[in-house]
BAMI-657191 format. One line per field, with one value per residue: chain; residue number from 1; x, y, z of N, C-alpha, C, O in turn; residue in three letters. Coordinates in nm, 2 decimals. Layout:
BAMI-657191
chain	A / ...
n	NUM / ...
nX	X / ...
nY	Y / ...
nZ	Z / ...
caX	X / ...
caY	Y / ...
caZ	Z / ...
cX	X / ...
cY	Y / ...
cZ	Z / ...
oX	X / ...
oY	Y / ...
oZ	Z / ...
res	ALA / ...
//
This chain:
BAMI-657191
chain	A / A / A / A / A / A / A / A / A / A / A / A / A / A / A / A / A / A / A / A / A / A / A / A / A / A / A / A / A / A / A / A / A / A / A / A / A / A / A / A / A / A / A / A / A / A / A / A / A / A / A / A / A / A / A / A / A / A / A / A / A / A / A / A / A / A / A / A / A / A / A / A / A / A / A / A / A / A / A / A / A / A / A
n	1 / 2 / 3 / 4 / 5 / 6 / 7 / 8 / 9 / 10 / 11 / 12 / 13 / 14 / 15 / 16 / 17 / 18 / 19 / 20 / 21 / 22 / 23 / 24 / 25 / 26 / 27 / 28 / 29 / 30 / 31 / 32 / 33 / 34 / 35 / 36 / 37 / 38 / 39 / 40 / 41 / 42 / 43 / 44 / 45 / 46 / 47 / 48 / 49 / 50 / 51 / 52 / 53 / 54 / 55 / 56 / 57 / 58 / 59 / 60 / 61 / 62 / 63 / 64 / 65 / 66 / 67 / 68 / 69 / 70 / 71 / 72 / 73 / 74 / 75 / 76 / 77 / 78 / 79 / 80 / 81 / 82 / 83
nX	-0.96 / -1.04 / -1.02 / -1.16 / -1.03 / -0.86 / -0.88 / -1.00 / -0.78 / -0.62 / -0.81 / -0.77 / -0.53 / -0.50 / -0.66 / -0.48 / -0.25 / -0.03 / -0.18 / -0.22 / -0.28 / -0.51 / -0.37 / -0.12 / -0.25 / -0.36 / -0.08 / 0.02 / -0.17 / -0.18 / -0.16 / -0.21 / -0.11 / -0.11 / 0.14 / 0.26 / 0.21 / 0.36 / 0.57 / 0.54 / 0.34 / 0.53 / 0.73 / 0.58 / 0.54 / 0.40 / 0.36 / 0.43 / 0.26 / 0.26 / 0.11 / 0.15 / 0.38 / 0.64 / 0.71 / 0.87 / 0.66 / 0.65 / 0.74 / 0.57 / 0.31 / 0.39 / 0.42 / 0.16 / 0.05 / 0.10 / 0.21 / 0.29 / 0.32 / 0.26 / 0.45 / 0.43 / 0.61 / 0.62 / 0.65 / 0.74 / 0.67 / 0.79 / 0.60 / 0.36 / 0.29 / 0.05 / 0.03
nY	-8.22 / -8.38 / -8.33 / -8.12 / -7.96 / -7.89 / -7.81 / -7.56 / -7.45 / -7.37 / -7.16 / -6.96 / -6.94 / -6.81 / -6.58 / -6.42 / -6.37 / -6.12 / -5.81 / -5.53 / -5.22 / -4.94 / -4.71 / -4.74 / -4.91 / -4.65 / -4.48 / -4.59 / -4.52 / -4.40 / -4.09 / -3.81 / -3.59 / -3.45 / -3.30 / -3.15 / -2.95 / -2.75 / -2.65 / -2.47 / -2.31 / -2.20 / -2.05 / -1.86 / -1.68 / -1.76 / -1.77 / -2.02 / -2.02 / -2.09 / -2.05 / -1.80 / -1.75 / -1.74 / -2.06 / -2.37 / -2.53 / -2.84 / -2.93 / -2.79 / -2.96 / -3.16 / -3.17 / -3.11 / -3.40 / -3.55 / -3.78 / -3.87 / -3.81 / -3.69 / -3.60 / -3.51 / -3.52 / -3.27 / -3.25 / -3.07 / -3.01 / -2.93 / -3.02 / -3.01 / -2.79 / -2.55 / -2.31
nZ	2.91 / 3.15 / 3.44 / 3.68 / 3.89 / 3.76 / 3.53 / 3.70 / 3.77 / 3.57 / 3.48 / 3.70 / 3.68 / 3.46 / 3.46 / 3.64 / 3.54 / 3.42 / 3.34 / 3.07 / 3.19 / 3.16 / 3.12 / 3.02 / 2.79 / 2.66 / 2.67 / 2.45 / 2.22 / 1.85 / 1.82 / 1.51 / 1.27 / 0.99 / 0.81 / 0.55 / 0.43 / 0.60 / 0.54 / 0.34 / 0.43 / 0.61 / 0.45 / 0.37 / 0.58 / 0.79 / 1.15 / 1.40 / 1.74 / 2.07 / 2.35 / 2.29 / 2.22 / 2.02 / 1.81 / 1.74 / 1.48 / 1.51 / 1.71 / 1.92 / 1.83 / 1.92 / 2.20 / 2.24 / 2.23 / 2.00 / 1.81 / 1.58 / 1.29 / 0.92 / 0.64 / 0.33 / 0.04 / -0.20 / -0.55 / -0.87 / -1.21 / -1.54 / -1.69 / -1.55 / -1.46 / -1.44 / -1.49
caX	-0.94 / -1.18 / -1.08 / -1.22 / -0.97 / -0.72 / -0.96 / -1.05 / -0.65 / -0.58 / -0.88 / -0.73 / -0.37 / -0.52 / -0.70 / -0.40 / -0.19 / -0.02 / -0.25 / -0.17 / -0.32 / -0.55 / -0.33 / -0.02 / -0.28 / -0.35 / 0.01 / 0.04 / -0.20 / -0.10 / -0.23 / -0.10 / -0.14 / -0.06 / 0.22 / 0.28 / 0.21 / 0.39 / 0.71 / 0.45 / 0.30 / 0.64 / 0.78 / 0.49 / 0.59 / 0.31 / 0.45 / 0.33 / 0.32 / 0.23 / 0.11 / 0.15 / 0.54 / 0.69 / 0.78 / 0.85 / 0.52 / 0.64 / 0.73 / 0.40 / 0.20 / 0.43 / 0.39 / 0.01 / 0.01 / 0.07 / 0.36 / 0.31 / 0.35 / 0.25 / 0.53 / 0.44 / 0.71 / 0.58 / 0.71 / 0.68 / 0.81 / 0.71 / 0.42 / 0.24 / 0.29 / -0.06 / 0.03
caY	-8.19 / -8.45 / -8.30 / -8.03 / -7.89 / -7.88 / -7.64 / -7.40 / -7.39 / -7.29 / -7.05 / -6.86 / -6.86 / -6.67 / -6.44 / -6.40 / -6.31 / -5.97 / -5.75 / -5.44 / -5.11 / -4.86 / -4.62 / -4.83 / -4.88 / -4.50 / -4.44 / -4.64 / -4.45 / -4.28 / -3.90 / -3.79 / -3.48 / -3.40 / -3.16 / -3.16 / -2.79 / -2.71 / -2.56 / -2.38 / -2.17 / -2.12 / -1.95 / -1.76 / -1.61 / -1.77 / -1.84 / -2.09 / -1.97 / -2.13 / -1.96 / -1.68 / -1.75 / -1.82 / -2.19 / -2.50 / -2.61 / -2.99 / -2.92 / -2.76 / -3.02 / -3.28 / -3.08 / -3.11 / -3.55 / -3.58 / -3.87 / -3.94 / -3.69 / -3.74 / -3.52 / -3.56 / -3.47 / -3.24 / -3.22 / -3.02 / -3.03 / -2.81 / -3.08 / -2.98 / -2.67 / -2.55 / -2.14
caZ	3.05 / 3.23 / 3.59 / 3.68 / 3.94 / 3.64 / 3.45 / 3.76 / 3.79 / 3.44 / 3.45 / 3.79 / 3.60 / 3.31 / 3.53 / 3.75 / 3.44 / 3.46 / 3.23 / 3.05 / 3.23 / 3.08 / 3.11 / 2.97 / 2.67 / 2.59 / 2.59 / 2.25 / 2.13 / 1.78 / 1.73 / 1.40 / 1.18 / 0.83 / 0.84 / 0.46 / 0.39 / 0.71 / 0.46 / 0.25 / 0.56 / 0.74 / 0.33 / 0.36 / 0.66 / 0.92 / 1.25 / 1.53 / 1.84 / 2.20 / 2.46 / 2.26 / 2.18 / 1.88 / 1.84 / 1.61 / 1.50 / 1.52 / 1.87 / 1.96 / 1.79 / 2.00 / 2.31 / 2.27 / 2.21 / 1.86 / 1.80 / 1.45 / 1.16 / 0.75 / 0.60 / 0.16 / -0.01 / -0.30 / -0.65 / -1.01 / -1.33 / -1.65 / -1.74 / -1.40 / -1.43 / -1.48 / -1.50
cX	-1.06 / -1.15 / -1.07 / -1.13 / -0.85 / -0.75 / -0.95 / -0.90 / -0.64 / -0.66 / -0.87 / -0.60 / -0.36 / -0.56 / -0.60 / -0.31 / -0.15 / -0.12 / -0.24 / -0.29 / -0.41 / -0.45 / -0.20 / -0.08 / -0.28 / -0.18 / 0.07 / -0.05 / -0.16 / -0.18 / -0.12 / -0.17 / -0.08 / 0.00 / 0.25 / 0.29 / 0.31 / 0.54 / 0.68 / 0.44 / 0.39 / 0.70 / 0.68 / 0.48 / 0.48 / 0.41 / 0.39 / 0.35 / 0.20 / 0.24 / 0.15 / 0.28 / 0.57 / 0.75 / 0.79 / 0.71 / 0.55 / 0.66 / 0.65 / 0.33 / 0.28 / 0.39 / 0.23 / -0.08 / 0.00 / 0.19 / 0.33 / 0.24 / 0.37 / 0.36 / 0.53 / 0.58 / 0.62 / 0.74 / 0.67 / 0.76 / 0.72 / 0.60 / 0.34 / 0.23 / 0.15 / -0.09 / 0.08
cY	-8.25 / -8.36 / -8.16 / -7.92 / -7.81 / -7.76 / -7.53 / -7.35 / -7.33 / -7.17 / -6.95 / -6.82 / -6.78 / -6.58 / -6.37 / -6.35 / -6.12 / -5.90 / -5.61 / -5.35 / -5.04 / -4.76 / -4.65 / -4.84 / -4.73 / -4.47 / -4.48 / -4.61 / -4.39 / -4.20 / -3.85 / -3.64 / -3.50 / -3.33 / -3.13 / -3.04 / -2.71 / -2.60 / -2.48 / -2.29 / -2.10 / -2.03 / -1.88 / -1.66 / -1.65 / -1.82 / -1.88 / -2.03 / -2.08 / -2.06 / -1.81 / -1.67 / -1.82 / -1.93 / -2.27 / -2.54 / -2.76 / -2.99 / -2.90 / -2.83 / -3.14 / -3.28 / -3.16 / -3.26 / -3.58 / -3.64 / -3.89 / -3.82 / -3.76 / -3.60 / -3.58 / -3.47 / -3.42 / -3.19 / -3.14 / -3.09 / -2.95 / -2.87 / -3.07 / -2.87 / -2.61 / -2.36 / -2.10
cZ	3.13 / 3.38 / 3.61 / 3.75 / 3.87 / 3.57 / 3.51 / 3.76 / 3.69 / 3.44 / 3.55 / 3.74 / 3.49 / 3.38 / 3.59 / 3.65 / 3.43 / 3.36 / 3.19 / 3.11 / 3.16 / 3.01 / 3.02 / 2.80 / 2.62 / 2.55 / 2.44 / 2.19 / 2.03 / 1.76 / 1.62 / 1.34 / 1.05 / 0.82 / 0.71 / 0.38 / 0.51 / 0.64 / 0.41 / 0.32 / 0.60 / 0.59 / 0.30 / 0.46 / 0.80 / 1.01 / 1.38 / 1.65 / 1.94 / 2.34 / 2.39 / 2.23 / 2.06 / 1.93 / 1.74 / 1.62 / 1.51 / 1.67 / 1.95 / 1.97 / 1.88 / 2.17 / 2.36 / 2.26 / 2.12 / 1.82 / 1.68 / 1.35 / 1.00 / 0.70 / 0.40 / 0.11 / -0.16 / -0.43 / -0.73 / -1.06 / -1.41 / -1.72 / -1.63 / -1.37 / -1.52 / -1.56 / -1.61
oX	-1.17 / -1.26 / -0.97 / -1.14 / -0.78 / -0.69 / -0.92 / -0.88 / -0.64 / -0.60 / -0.95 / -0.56 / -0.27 / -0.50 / -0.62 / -0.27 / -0.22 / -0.14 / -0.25 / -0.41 / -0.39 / -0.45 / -0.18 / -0.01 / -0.19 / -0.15 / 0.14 / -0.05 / -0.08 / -0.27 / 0.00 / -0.28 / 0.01 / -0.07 / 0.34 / 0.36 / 0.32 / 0.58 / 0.76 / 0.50 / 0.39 / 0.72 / 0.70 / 0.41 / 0.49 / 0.51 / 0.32 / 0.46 / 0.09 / 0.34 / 0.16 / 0.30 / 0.53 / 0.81 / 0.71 / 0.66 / 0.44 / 0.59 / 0.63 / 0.25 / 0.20 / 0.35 / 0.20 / -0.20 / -0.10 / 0.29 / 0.37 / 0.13 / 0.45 / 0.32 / 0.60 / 0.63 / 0.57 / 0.85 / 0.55 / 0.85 / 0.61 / 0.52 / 0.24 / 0.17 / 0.14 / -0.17 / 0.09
oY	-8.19 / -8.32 / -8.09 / -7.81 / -7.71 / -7.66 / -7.42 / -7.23 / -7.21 / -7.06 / -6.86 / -6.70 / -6.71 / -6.47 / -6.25 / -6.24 / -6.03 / -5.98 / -5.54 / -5.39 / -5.07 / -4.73 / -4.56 / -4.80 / -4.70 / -4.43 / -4.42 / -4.65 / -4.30 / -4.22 / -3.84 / -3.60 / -3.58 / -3.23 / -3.05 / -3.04 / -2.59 / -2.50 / -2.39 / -2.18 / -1.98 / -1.92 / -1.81 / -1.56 / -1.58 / -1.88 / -1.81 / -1.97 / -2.14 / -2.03 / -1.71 / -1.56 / -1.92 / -1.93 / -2.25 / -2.58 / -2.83 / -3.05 / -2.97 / -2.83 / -3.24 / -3.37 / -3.22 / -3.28 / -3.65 / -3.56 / -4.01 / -3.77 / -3.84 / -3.49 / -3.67 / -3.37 / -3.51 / -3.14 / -3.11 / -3.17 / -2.90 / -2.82 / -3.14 / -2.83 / -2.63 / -2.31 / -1.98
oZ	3.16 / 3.43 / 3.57 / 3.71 / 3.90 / 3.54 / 3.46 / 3.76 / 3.70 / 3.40 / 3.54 / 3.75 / 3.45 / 3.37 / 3.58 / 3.70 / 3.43 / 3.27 / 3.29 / 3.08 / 3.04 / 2.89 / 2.94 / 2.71 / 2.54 / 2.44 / 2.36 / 2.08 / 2.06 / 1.68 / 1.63 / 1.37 / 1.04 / 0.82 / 0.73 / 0.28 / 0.49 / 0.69 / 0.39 / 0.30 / 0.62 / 0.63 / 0.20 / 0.43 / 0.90 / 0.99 / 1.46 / 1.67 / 1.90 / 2.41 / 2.46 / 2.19 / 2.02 / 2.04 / 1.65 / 1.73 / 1.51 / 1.75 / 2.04 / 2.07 / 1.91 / 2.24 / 2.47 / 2.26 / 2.09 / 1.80 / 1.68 / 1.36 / 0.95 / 0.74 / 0.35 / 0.16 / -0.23 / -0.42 / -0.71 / -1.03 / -1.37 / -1.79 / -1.63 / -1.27 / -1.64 / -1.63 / -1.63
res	UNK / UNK / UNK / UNK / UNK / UNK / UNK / UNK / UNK / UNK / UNK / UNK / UNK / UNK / UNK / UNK / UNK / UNK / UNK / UNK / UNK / UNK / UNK / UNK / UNK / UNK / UNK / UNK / UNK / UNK / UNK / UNK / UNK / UNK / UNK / UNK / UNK / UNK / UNK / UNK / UNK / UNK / UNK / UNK / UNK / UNK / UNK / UNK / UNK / UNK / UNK / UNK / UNK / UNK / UNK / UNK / UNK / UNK / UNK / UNK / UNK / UNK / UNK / UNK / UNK / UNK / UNK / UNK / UNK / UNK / UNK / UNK / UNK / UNK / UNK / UNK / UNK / UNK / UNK / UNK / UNK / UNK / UNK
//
């Protein structure tokens, strides 16, 4: 690009380029938890509450900005059985 007017244009058409938001970024934020014991606690009889009300703990934890959930799937068998 010998002329120069050609450069300042290209470098006001990048500026000028729509550009994503802050706020637009944070929403792709992922917050995640580990919910993996979450079947363990609730057969043991704990129960979430919000605001003081019983509730789905995945609903709670979605409630409060948490879009992405680890759910392990646990196994045995009688060679893991340590008891």
């Amino acid at each position: 690009m010998s002329d120069p007017s050609i450069a300042k244009l290209l470098i006001w058409v990048t500026i000028a380029l729509p550009m994503p938001s802050i706020a637009t970024l944070c929403q792709e934020f992922i917050a995640g938890a580990d919910m993996s014991h979450l079947a363990f606690f609730e057969s043991k009889g704990v129960v979430y509450k919000d605001n003081g009300q019983p509730d789905d703990a995945l609903l709670i934890i979605k409630r409060r900005g948490i879009n992405c959930v680890r759910l392990r799937i646990f196994t045995s068998s009688p060679e893991q059985d340590c008891g």
